[in-house]
N, C-alpha and C positions, 0 to 999 in steps of 0.2 A: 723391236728387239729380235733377231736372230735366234730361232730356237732350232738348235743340233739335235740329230737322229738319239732315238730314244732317251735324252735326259728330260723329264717333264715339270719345268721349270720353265716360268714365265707366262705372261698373258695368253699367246697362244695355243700354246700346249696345255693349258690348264682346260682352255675351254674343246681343245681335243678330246682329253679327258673326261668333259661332261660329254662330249657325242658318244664316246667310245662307252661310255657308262649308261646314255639310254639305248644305246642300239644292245649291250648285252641285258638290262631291263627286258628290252623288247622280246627277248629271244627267251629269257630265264622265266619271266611273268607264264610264256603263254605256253610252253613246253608240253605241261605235262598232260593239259587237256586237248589240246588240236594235232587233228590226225597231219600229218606232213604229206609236201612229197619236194620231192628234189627237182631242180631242174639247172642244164646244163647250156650255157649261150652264147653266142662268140657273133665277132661284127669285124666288117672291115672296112673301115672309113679315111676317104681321101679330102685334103683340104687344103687348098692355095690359095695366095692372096700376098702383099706387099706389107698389109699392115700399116706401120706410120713410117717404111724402112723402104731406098733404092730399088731395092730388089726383090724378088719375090722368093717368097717359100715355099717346098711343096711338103707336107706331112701324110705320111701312110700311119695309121694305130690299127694294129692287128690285137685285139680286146678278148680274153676269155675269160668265163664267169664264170661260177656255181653258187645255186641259191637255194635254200628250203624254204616251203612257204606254209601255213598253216590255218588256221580259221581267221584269226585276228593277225597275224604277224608274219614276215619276211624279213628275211637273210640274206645278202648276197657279199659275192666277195670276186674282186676281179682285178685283174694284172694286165697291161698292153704291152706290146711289142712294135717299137716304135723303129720307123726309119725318117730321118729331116733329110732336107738339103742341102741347112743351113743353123748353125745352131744360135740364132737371133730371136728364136720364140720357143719361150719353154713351157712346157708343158705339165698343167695343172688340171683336178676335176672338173674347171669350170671351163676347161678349153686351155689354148694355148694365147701365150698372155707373150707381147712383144718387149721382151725384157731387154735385147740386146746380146745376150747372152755375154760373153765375155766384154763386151765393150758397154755393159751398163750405164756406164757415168755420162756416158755420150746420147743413153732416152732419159737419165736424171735431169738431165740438163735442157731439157728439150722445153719451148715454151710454149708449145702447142698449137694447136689447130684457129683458137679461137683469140691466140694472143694477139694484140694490137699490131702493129707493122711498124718498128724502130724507123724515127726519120717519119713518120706520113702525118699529118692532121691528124687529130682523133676527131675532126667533123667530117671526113673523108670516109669513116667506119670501113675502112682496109682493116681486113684480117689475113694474116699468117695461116701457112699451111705447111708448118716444118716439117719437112720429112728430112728424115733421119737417115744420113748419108755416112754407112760405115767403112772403116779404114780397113784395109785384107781380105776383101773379099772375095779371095780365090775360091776355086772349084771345092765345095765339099758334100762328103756322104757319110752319112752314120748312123748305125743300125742299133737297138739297144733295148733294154727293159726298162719300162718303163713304173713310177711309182707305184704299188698297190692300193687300193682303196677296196673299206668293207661300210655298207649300208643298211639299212635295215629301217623300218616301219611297222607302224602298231596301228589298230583300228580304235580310234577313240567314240565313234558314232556311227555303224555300219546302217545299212538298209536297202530290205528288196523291194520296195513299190515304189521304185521313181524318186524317193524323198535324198537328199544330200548325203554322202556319206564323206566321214574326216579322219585322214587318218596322221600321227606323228610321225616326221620322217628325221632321221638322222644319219650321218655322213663323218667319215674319218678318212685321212690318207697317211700313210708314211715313207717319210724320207728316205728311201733305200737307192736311186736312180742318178744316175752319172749327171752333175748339176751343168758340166760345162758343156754336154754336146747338147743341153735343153731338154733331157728327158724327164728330168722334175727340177725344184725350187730347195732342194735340201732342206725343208723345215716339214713342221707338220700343217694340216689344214684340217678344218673340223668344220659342220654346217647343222645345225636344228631348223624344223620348219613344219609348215602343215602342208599335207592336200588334202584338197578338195573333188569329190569326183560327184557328178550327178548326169542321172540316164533322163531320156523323155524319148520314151518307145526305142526306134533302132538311133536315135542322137545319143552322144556324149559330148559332157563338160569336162574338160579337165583345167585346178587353178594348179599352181604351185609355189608358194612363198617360203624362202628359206635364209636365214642371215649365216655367213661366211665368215669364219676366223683362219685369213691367209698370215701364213710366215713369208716370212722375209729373205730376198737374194742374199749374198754377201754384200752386195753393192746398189740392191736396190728396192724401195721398202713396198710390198705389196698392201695396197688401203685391207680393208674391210669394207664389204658390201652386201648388198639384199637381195638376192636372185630373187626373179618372179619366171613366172610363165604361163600362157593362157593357150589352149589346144580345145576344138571343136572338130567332132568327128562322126564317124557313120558308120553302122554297120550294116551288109549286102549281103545275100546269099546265105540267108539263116544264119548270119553269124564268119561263115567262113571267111569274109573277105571285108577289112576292116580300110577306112581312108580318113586321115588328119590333116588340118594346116593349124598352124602354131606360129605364134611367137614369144620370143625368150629374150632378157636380157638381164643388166644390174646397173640397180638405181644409183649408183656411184662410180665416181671414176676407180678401178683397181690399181693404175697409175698416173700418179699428177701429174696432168696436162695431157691426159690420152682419152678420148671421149667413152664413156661406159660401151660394155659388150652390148650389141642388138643384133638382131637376126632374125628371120622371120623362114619356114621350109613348109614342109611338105613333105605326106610320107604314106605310105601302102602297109599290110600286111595281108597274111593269106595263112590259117590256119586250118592243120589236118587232124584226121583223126579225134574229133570233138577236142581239140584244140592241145592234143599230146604232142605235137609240135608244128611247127609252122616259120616261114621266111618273114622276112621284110625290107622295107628298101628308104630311104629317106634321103633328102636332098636338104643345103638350106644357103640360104644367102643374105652376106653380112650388109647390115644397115649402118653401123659404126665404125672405123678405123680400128678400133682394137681386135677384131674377127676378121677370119679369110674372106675374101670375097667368094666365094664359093665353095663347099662341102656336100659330100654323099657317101652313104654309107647302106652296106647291104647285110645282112647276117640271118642268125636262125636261131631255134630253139629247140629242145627237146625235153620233157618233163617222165620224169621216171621214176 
């Protein structure tokens, strides 16, 4: 079902509603005992790729944050500014999802990557690799705002000797972004989850599980899925200079007959000033059709 900008009504939105309601938990719970401090973040991330579609896309998201963070809890809240090439993948929290953009009914209809081959033996095991060949595809540019999303996380099991810490994370977005050049999904999204973080001397673990409540195109219905993601890391340099490889993806398809998001990157950071602000730089490259074949992203941060 279709759930429109601020009426909160129906399956999705209801369960927005329950993010929207632990992330302010999250914020209200831990207020009045943890010292805060703010911090300010911005990124600018490039990503191309074809997708399941002729042609390829190029996407710029120019991303700015602000966040409080406290003993047990974080805030954040943050808006992009988006430029496509092509408005054939629109753009959600979880990345940009190959919707079609105006011409929908034409990836609805699509029987996939792993459909049988019409006309061939099925002892022959031909498989399909429909790509998605759209009609008008003249020159296009379009610059725009993109949806806002606010997050936030609570410490349910913290600790400093190396043992496991877990904390509740929660996720909300809304519809406010122009649906047809792809800069959002015109409904709302909402996401519950855990992490997981654990040290062994300068190593890091990081898990991430989270279940997704997507809204729906006008024309094309986005599943529900389980984000995961697994990140091992290092820290060099007392601390100042930090390095990850990760990978992420969802355990379901987000649209029927389009193979779930995979991706697997890599990434730096470098923080100053006993870490009052610092750069970093990430790359990542898609394993799945439904993600760019390539992304990177640079950005910074500053805590005040």
């Amino acid at each position: 079902m279709r759930v429109f900008p601020f009426q909160p009504v129906g399956r999705v939105s209801r369960h927005c509603l329950l993010a929207l309601v632990a992330i302010t938990w999250m914020g209200v719970y831990a207020y009045p005992a943890d010292a805060q401090q703010w911090t300010y973040n911005t990124s600018l991330r490039y990503s191309t790729g074809t997708y399941i579609f002729s042609e390829r896309t190029h996407t710029l998201a120019f991303t700015h944050g602000l966040g409080i963070r406290g003993d047990r809890y974080d805030l954040s809240f943050s808006i992009p500014l988006l430029y496509q090439s092509s408005p054939w993948i629109s753009y959600t929290p979880i990345g940009g999802v190959p919707s079609g953009g105006p011409q929908q009914d034409v990836v609805r209809q699509r029987r996939g990557r792993h459909a049988s081959t019409e006309g061939q033996s099925k002892q022959s095991g031909s498989r399909s690799r429909d790509t998605v060949i759209l009609q008008d595809t003249v020159s296009y540019q379009d610059v725009g705002i993109g949806d806002p999303s606010v997050s936030a996380s609570f410490a349910l099991i913290t600790s400093k000797d190396q043992r496991p810490s877990i904390r509740l994370t929660a996720s909300a977005k809304a519809p406010v972004a122009d649906e047809d050049s792809g800069f959002g999904t015109g409904a709302w999204d909402g996401a519950l989850g855990l992490r997981l973080t654990q040290r062994v001397e300068t190593w890091f673990l990081f898990a991430d599980v989270a279940y997704w409540w997507l809204g729906d195109l006008d024309g094309l219905e986005l599943n529900d899925s389980i984000a995961y993601s697994a990140s091992i890391g290092r820290a060099f340099l007392d601390g100042q200079l930090g390095a990850l490889i990760s990978v992420a993806g969802y355990e379901a398809e987000i649209i029927d007959n389009v193979e779930p998001p995979v991706q697997v990157g890599a990434g730096l950071s470098y923080f100053l000033d006993n870490g009052s602000y610092g750069i970093n730089t990430s790359f990542y490259v898609g394993i799945s059709e439904s993600v760019p074949g390539f992304s990177t992203s640079i950005g910074g941060f500053v805590r005040f």
